[in-house]
C-alpha positions as protocol buffer text, in pm:
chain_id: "A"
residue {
  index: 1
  type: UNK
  ca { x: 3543 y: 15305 z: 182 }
}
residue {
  index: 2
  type: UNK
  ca { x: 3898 y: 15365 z: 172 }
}
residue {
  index: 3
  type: UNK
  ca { x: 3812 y: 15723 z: 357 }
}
residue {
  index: 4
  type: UNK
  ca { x: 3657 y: 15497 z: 634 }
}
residue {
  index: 5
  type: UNK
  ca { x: 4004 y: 15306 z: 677 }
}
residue {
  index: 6
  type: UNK
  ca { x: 4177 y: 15590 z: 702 }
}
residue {
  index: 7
  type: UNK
  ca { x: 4003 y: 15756 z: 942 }
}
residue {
  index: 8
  type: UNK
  ca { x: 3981 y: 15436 z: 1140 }
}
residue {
  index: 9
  type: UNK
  ca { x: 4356 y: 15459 z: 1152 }
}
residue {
  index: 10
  type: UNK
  ca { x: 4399 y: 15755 z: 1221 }
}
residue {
  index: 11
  type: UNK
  ca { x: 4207 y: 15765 z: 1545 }
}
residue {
  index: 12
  type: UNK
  ca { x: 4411 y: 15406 z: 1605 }
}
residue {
  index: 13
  type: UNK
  ca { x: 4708 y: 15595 z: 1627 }
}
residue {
  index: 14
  type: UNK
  ca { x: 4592 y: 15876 z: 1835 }
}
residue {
  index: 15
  type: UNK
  ca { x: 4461 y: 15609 z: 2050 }
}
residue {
  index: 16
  type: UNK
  ca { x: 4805 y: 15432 z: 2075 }
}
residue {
  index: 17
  type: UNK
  ca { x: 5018 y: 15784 z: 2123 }
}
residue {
  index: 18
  type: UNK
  ca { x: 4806 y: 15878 z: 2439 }
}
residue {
  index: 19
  type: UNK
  ca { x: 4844 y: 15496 z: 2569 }
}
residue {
  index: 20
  type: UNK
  ca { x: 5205 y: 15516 z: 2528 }
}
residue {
  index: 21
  type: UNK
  ca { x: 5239 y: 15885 z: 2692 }
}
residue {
  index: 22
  type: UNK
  ca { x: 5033 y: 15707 z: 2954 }
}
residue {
  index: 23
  type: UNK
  ca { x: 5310 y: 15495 z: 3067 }
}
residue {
  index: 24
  type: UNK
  ca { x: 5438 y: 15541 z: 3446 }
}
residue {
  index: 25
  type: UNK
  ca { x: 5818 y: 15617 z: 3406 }
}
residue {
  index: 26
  type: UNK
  ca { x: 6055 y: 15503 z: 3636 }
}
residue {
  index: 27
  type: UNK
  ca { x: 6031 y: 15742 z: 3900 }
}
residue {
  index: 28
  type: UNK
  ca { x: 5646 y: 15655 z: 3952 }
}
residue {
  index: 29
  type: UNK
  ca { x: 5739 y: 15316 z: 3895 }
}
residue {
  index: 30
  type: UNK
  ca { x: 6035 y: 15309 z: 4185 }
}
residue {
  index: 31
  type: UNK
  ca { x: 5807 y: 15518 z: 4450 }
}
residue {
  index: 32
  type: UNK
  ca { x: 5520 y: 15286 z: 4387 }
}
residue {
  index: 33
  type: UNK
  ca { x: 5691 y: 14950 z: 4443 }
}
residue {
  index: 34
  type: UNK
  ca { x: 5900 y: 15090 z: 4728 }
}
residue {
  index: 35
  type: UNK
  ca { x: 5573 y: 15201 z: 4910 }
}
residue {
  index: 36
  type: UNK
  ca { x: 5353 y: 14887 z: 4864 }
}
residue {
  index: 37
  type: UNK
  ca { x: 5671 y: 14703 z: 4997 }
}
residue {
  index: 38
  type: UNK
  ca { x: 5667 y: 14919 z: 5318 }
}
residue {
  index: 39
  type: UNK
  ca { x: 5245 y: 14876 z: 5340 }
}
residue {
  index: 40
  type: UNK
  ca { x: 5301 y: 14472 z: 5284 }
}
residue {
  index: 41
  type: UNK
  ca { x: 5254 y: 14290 z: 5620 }
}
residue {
  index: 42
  type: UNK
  ca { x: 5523 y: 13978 z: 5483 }
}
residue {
  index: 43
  type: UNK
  ca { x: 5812 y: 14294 z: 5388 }
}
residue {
  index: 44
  type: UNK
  ca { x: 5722 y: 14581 z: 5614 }
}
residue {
  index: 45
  type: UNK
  ca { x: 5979 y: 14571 z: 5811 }
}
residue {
  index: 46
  type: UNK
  ca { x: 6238 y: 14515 z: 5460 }
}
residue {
  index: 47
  type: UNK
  ca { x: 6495 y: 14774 z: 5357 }
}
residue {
  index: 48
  type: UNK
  ca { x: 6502 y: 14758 z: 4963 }
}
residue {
  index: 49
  type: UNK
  ca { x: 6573 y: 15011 z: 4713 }
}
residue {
  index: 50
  type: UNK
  ca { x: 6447 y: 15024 z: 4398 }
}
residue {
  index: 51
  type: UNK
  ca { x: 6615 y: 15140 z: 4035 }
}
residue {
  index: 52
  type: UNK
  ca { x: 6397 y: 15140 z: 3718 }
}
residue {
  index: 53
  type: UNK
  ca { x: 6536 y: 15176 z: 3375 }
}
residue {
  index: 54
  type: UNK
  ca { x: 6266 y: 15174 z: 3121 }
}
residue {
  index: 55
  type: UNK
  ca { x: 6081 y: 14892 z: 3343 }
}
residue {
  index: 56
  type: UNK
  ca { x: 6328 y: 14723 z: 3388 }
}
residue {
  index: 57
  type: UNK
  ca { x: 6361 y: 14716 z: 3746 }
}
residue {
  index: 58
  type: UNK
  ca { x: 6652 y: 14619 z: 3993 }
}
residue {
  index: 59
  type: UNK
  ca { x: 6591 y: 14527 z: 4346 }
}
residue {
  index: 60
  type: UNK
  ca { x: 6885 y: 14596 z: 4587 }
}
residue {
  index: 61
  type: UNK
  ca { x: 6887 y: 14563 z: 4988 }
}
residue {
  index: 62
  type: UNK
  ca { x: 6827 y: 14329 z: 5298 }
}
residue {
  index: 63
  type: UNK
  ca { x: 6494 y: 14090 z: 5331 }
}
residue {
  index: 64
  type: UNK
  ca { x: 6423 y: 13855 z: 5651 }
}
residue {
  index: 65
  type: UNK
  ca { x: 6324 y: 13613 z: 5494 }
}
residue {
  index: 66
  type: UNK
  ca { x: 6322 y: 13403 z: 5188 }
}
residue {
  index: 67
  type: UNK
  ca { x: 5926 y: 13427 z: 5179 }
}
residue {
  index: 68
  type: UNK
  ca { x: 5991 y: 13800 z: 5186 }
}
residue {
  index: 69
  type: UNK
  ca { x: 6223 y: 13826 z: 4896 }
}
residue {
  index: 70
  type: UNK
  ca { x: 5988 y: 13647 z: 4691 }
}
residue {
  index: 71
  type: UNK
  ca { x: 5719 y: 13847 z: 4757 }
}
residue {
  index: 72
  type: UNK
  ca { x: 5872 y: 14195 z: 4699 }
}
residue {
  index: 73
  type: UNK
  ca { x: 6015 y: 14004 z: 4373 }
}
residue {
  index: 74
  type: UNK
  ca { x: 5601 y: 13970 z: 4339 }
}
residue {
  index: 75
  type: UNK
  ca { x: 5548 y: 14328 z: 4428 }
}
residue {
  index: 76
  type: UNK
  ca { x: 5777 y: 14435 z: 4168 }
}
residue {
  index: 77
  type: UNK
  ca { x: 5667 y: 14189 z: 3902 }
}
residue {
  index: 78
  type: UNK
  ca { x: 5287 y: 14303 z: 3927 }
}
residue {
  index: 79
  type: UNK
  ca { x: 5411 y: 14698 z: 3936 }
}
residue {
  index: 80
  type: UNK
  ca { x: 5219 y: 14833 z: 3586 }
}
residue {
  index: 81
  type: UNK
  ca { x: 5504 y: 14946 z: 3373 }
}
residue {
  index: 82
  type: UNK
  ca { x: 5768 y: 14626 z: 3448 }
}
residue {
  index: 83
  type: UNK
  ca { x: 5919 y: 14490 z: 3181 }
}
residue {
  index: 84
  type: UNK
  ca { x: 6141 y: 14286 z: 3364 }
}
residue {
  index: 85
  type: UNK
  ca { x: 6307 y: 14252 z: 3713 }
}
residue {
  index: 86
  type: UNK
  ca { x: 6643 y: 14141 z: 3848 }
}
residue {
  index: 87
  type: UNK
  ca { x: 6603 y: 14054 z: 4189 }
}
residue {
  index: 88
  type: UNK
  ca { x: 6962 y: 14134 z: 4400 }
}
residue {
  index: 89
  type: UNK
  ca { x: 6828 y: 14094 z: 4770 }
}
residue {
  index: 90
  type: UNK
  ca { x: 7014 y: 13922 z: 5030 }
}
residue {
  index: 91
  type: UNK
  ca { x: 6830 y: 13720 z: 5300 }
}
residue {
  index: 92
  type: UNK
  ca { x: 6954 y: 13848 z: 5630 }
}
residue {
  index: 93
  type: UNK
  ca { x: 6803 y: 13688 z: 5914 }
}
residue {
  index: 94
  type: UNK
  ca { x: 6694 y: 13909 z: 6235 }
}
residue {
  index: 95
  type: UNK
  ca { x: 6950 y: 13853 z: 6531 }
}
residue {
  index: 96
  type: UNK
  ca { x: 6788 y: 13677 z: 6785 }
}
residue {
  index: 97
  type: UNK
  ca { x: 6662 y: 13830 z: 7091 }
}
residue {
  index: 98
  type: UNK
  ca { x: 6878 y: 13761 z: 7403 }
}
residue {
  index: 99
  type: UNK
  ca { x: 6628 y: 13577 z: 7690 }
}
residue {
  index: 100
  type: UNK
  ca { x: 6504 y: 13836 z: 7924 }
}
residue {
  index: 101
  type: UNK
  ca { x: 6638 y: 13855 z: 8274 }
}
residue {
  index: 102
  type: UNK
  ca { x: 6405 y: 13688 z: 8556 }
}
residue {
  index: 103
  type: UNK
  ca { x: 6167 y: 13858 z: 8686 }
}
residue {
  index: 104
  type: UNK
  ca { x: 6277 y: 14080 z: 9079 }
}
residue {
  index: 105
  type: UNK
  ca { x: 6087 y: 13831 z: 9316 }
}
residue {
  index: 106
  type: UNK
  ca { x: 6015 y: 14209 z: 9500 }
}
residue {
  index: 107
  type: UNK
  ca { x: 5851 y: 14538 z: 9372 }
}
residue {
  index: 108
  type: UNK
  ca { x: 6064 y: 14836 z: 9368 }
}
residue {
  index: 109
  type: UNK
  ca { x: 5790 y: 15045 z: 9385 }
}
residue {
  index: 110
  type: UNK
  ca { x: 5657 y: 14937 z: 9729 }
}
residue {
  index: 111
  type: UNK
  ca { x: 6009 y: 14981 z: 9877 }
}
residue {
  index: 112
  type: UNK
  ca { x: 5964 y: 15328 z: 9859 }
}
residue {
  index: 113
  type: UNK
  ca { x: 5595 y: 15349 z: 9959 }
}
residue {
  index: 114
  type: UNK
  ca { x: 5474 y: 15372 z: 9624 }
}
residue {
  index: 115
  type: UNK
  ca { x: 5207 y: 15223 z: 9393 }
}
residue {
  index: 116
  type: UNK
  ca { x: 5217 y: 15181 z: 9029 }
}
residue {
  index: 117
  type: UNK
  ca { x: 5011 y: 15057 z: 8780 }
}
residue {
  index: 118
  type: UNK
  ca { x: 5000 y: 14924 z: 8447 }
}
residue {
  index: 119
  type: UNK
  ca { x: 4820 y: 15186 z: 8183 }
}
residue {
  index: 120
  type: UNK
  ca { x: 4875 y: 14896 z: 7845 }
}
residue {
  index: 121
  type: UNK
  ca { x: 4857 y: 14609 z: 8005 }
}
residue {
  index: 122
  type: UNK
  ca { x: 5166 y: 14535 z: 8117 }
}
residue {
  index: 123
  type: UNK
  ca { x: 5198 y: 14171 z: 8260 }
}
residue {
  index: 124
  type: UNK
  ca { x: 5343 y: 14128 z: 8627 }
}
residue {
  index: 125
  type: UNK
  ca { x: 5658 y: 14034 z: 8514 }
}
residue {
  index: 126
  type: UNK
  ca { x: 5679 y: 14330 z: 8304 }
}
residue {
  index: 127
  type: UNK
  ca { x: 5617 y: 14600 z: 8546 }
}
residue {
  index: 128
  type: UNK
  ca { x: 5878 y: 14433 z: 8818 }
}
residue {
  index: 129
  type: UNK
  ca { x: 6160 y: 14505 z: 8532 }
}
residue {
  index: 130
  type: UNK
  ca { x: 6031 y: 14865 z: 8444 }
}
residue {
  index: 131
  type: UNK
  ca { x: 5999 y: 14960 z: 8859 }
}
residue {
  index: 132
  type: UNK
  ca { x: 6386 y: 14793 z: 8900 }
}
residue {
  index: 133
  type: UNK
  ca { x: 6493 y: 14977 z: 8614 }
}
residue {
  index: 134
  type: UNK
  ca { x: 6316 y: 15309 z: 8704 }
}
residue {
  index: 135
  type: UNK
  ca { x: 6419 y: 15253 z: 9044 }
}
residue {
  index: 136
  type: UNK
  ca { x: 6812 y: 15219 z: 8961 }
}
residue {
  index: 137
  type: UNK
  ca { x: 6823 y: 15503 z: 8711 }
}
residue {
  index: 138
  type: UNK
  ca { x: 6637 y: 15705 z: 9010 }
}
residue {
  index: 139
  type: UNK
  ca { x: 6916 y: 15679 z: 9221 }
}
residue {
  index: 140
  type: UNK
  ca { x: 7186 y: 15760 z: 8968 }
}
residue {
  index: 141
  type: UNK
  ca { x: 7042 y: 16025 z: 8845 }
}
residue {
  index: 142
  type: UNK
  ca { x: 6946 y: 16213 z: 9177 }
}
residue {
  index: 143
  type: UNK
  ca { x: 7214 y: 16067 z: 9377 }
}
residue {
  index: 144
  type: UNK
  ca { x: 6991 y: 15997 z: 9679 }
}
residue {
  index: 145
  type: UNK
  ca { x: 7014 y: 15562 z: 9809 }
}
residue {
  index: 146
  type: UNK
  ca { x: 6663 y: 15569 z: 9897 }
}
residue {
  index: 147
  type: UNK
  ca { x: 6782 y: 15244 z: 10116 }
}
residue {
  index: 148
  type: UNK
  ca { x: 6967 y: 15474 z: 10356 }
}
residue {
  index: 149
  type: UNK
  ca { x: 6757 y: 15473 z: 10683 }
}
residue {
  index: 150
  type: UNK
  ca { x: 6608 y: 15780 z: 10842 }
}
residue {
  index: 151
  type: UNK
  ca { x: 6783 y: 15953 z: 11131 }
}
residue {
  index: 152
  type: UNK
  ca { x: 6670 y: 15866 z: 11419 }
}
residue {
  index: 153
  type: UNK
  ca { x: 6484 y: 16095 z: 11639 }
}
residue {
  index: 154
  type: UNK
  ca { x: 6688 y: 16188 z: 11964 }
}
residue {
  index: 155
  type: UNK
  ca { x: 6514 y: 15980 z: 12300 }
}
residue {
  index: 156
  type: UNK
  ca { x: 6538 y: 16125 z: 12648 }
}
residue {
  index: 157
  type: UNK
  ca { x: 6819 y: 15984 z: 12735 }
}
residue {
  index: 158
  type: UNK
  ca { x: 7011 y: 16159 z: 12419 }
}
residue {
  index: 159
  type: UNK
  ca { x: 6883 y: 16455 z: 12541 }
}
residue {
  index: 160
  type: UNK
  ca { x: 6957 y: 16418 z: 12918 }
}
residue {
  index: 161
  type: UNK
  ca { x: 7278 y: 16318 z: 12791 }
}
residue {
  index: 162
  type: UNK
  ca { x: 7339 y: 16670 z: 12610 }
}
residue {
  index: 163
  type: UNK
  ca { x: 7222 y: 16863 z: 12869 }
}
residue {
  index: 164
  type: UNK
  ca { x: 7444 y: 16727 z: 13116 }
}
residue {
  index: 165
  type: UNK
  ca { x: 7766 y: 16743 z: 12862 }
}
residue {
  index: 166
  type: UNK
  ca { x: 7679 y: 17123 z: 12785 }
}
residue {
  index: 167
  type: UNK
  ca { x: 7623 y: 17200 z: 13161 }
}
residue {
  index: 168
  type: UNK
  ca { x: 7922 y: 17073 z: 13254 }
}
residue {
  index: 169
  type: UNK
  ca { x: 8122 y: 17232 z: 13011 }
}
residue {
  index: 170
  type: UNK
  ca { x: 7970 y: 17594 z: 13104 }
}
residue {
  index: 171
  type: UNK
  ca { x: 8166 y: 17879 z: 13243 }
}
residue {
  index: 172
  type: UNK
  ca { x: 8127 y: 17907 z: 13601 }
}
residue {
  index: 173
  type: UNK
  ca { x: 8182 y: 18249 z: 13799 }
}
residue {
  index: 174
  type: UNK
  ca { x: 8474 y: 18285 z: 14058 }
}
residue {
  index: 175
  type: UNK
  ca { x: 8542 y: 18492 z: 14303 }
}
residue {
  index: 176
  type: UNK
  ca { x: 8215 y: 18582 z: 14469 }
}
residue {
  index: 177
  type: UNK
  ca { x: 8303 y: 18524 z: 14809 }
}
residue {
  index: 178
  type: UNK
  ca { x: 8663 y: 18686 z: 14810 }
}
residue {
  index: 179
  type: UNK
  ca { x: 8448 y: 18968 z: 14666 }
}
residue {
  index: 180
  type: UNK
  ca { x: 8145 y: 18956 z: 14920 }
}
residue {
  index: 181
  type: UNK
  ca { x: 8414 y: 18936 z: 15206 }
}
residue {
  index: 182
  type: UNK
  ca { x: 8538 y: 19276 z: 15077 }
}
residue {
  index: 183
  type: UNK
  ca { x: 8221 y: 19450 z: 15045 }
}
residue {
  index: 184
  type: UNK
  ca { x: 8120 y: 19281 z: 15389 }
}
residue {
  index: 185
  type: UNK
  ca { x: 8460 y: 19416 z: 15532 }
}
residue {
  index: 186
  type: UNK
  ca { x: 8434 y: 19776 z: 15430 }
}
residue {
  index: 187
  type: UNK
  ca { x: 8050 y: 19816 z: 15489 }
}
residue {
  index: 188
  type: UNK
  ca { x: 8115 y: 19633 z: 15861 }
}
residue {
  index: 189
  type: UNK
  ca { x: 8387 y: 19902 z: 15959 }
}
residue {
  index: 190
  type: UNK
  ca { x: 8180 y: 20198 z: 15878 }
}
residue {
  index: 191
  type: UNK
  ca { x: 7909 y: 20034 z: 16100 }
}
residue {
  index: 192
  type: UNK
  ca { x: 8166 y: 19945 z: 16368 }
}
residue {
  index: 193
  type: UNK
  ca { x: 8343 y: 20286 z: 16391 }
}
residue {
  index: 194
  type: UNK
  ca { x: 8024 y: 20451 z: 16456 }
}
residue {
  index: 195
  type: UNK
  ca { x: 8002 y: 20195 z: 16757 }
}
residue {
  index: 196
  type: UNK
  ca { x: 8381 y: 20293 z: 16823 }
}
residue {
  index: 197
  type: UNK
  ca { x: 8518 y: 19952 z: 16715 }
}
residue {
  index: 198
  type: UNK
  ca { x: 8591 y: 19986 z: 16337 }
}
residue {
  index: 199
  type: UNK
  ca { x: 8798 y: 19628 z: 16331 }
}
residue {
  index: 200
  type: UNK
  ca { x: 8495 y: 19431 z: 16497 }
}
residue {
  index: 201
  type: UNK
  ca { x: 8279 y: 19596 z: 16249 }
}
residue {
  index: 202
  type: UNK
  ca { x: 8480 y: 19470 z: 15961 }
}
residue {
  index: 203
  type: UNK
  ca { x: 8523 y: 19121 z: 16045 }
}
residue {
  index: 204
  type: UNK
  ca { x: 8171 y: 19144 z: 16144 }
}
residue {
  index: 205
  type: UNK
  ca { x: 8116 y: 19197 z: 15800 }
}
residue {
  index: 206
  type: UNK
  ca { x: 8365 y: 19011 z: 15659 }
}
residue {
  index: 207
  type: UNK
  ca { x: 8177 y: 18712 z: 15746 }
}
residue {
  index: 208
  type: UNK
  ca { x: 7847 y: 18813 z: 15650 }
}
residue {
  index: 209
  type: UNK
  ca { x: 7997 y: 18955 z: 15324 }
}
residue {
  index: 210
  type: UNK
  ca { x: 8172 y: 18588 z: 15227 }
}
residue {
  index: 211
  type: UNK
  ca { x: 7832 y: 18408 z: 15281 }
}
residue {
  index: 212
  type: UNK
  ca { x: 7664 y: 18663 z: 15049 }
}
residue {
  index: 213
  type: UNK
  ca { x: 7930 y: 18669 z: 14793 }
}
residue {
  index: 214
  type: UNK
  ca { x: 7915 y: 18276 z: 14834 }
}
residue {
  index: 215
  type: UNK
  ca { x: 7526 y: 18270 z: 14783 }
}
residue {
  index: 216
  type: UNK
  ca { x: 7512 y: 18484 z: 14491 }
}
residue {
  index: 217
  type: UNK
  ca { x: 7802 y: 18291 z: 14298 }
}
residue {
  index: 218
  type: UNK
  ca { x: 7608 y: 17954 z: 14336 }
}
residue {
  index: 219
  type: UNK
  ca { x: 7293 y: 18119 z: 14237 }
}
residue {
  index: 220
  type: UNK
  ca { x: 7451 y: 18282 z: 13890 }
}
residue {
  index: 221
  type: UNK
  ca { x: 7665 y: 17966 z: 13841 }
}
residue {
  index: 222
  type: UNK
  ca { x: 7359 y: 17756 z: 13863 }
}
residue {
  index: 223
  type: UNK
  ca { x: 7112 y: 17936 z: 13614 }
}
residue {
  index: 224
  type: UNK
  ca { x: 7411 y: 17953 z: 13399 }
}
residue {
  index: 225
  type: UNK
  ca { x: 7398 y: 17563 z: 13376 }
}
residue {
  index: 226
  type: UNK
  ca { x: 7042 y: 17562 z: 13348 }
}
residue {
  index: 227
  type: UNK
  ca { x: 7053 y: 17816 z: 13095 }
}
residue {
  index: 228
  type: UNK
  ca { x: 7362 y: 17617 z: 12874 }
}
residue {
  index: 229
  type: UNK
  ca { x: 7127 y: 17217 z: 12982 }
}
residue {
  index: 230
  type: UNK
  ca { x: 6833 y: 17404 z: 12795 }
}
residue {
  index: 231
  type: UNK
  ca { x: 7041 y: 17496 z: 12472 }
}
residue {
  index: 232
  type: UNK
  ca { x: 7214 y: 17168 z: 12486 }
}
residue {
  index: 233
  type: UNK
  ca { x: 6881 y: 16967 z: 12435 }
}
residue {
  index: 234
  type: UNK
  ca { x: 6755 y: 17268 z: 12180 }
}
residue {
  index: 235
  type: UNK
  ca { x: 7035 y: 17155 z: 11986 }
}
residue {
  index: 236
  type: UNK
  ca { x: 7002 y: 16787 z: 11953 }
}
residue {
  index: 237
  type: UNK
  ca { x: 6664 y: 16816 z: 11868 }
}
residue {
  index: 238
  type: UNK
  ca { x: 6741 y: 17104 z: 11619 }
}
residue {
  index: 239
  type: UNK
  ca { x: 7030 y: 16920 z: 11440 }
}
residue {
  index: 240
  type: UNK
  ca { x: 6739 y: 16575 z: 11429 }
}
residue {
  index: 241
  type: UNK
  ca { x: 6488 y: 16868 z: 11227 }
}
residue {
  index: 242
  type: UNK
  ca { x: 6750 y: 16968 z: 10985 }
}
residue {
  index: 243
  type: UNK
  ca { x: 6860 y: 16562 z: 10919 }
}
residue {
  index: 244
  type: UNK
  ca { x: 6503 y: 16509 z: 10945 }
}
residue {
  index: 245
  type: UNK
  ca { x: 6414 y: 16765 z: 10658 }
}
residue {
  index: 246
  type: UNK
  ca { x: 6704 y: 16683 z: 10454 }
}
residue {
  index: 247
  type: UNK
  ca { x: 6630 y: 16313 z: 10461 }
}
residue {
  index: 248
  type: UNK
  ca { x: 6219 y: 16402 z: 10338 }
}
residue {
  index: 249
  type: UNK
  ca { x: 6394 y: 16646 z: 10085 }
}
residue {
  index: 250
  type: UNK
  ca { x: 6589 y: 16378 z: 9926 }
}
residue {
  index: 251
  type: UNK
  ca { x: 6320 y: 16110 z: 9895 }
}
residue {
  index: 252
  type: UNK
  ca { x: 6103 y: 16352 z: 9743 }
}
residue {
  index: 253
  type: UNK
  ca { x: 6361 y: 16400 z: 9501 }
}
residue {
  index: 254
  type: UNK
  ca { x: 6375 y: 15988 z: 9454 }
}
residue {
  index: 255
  type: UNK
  ca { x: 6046 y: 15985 z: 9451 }
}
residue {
  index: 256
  type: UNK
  ca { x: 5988 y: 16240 z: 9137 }
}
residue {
  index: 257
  type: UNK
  ca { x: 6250 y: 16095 z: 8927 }
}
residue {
  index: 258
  type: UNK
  ca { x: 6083 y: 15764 z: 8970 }
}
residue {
  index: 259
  type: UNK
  ca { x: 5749 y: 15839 z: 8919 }
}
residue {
  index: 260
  type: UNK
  ca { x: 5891 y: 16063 z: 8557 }
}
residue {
  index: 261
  type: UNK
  ca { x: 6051 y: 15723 z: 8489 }
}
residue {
  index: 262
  type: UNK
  ca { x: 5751 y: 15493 z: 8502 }
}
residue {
  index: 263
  type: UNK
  ca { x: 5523 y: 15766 z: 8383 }
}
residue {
  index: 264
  type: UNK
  ca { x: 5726 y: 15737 z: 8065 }
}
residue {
  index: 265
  type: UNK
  ca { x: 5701 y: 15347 z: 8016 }
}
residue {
  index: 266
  type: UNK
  ca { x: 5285 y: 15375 z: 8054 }
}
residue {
  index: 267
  type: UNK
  ca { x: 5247 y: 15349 z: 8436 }
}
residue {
  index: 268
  type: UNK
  ca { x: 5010 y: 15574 z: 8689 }
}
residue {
  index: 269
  type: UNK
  ca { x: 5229 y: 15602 z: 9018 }
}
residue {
  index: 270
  type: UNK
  ca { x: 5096 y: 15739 z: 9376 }
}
């Protein structure tokens, strides 16, 4: 019999030692209450820290709420291990929200000839902010006022208007009949000495020489207008292309920066 007791108290002890070296220590013990505060809908969104000294465990750190500083107290308490727990929290309430602004009575997006929609859900009211927002940090970040209107294409009158300026203004022979009178002169004497009157001959020519000369100067001086009317018009309608294709350039360049914006805050844009 007294064989039995011993051995019965012998295994007792064995029993005890391995329930004793089974014991979370206060790592474990700080790691686990820290994470089932995090996982705890009511203290989630707490910051605590934890400090166990052979289960006895301190609390330190910020709560929302009363409620939630007695339940990680709760949290703590339950913890296997705890012998005891001083509580230190604070209570620090979450700063309220300022109001939102009201709604734009207008959407941004249509301004530009653009449609977005919501990918979560996004009320109206919602997706008027986001295309305001997305439609100011557009323009500062490409530097392009997408409110700027488009230049005007250049009406018949413009370019009537240019082609008379740049005819007028183009260089106009001189000359041609002094010149034509010369030639006339020269060429009539030749003829008239062979008809033994050289000085009829070259007046004779004279004349016919100054309407030639006179002729031919009108004729050059008027295809050079033509010519310089033709380039005048080219031009106005050239420099309307390039303001044209600049203007298209830049609200492209809007246009991607918004749609990047939106696409970021969960909207499909076309």
């Amino acid at each position: 019999m007294p064989r039995v007791v011993s051995v019965f108290c012998c295994l007792s002890f064995i029993s005890l030692f391995f329930a004793c070296s089974r014991k979370p220590n206060d790592d474990v013990i700080g790691r686990d209450i820290e994470t089932k505060v995090s996982a705890d809908p009511q203290t989630q969104d707490s910051q605590i820290a934890v400090e166990s000294k052979q289960g006895n465990v301190k609390l330190t750190g910020k709560v929302k709420t009363p409620a939630a500083r007695e339940q990680v107290e709760k949290i703590a308490k339950a913890e296997p291990g705890v012998s005891a727990v001083d509580d230190e929290t604070t209570v620090v309430p979450a700063a309220a929200q300022a109001p939102l602004p009201p709604p734009p009575t207008f959407s941004a997006a249509q301004k530009i000839n653009m449609f977005a929609y919501p990918k979560n859900n996004q009320n109206r009211d919602q997706q008027l902010r986001d295309e305001l927002d997305c439609y100011n940090l557009s323009q500062q970040q490409s530097g392009v006022n997408p409110e700027a209107p488009a230049p005007a294409a250049p009406t018949s009158a413009d370019i009537s208007a240019a082609q008379k300026e740049a005819a007028s203004g183009a260089q106009q022979a001189q000359g041609g009949r002094a010149r034509g009178a010369a030639r006339g002169a020269a060429g009539g004497a030749m003829i008239g000495a062979i008809a033994g009157d050289a000085g009829k001959g070259a007046g004779i020519g004279a004349v016919a020489g100054t309407m030639r000369g006179g002729m031919q100067q009108r004729q050059t001086n008027a295809a050079t207008k033509q010519q310089a009317a033709q380039q005048g018009g080219s031009q106005v309608q050239q420099g309307y292309a390039q303001a044209k294709a600049s203007y298209d350039q830049g609200m492209s360049t809007f246009k991607r920066a918004f749609s990047a914006c939106m696409d970021a805050r969960a909207y499909s844009v076309k």
